[in-house]
ZAMARGU-4260 file (C-alpha; in steps of 0.2 Angstrom, whole numbers, plus 5000, padded with zeros to 4 digits):
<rodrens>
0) 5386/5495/5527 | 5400/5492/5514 | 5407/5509/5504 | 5404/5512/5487 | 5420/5503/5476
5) 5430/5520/5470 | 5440/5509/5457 | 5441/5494/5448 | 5449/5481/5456 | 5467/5478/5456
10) 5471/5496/5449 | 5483/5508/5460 | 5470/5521/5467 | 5470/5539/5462 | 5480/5552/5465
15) 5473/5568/5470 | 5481/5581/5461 | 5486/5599/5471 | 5474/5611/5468 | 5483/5626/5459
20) 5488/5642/5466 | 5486/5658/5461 | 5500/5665/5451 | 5511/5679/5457 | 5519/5691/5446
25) 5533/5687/5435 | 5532/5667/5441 | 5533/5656/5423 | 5517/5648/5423 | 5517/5629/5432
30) 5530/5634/5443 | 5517/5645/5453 | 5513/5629/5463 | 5533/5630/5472 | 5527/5646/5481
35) 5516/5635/5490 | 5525/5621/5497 | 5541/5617/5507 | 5545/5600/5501 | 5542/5589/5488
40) 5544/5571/5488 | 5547/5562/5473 | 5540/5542/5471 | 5546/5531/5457 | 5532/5523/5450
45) 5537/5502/5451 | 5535/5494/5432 | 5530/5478/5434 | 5540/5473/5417 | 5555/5478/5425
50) 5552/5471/5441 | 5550/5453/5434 | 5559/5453/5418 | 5574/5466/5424 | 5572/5473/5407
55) 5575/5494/5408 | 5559/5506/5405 | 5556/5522/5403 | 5556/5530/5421 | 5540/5538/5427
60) 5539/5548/5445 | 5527/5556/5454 | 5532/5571/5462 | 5520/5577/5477 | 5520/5589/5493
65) 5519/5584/5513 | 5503/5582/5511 | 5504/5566/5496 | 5495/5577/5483 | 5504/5576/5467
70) 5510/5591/5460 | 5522/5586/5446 | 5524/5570/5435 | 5538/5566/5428 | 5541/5554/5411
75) 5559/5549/5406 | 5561/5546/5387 | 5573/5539/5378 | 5575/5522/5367 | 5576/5503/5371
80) 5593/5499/5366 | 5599/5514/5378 | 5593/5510/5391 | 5599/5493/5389 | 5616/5496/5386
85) 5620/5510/5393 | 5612/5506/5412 | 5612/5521/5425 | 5624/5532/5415 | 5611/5533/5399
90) 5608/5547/5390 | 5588/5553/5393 | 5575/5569/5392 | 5564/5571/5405 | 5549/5578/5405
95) 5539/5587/5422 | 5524/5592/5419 | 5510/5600/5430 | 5493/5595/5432 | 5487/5604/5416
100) 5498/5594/5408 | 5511/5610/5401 | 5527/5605/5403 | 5535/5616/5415 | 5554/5608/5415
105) 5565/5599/5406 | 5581/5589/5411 | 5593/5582/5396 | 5607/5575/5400 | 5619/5570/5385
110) 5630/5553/5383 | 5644/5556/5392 | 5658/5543/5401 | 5657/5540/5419 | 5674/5535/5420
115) 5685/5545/5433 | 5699/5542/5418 | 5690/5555/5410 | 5686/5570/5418 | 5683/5581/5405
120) 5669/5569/5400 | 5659/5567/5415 | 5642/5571/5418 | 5631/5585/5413 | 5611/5589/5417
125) 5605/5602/5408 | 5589/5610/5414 | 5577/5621/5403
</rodrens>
């Protein structure tokens, strides 16, 4: 006897979201789910535009525990011509968000040189 099809054919399967904690006292809300767990482990998710074409996109991860349920996603966001001039020292925001969706951190890191010629330029990562 075959099992039921979960999913439509060639589509990744589903991710199994982690089930969210209670929240302790004085913890913002999303990041109750870090009192929890001992590791994360963070997957880029493959593009297949840039894997064929080379052409940069926005950056997605998932972020999960040991066990492989996701607990944060993760979107980059910034514009086309960034990311194709600019390469690996663009500027971008980045979003993480839990499984409600609420945004529960934010990465910018600004334009800067990454050239050791200029240290007083070099890279900053500011986290909100």
């Amino acid at each position: 006897m075959t099992s039921p099809m979960m999913q439509q054919p060639g589509q990744a399967p589903q991710t199994q979201w982690m089930q969210a904690p209670t929240t302790p006292a004085n913890c913002p809300p999303g990041l109750e789910y870090l009192t929890q767990i001992d590791q994360l482990l963070v997957h880029q998710q493959v593009e297949l535009l840039e894997a064929f074409t080379g052409w940069e996109t926005n950056n997605k991860y998932e972020i999960k525990n040991s066990m492989g349920q996701r607990v944060y996603f993760a979107a980059e966001d910034n514009d086309c011509c960034t990311r194709q001039c600019c390469g690996k020292g663009r500027p971008f925001d980045m979003q993480i968000m839990d499984n409600a969706g609420r945004e529960v951190i934010h990465l910018n890191r600004p334009l800067r040189c990454d050239t050791c010629w200029f240290p007083c330029c070099l890279q900053v990562l500011t986290l909100a």
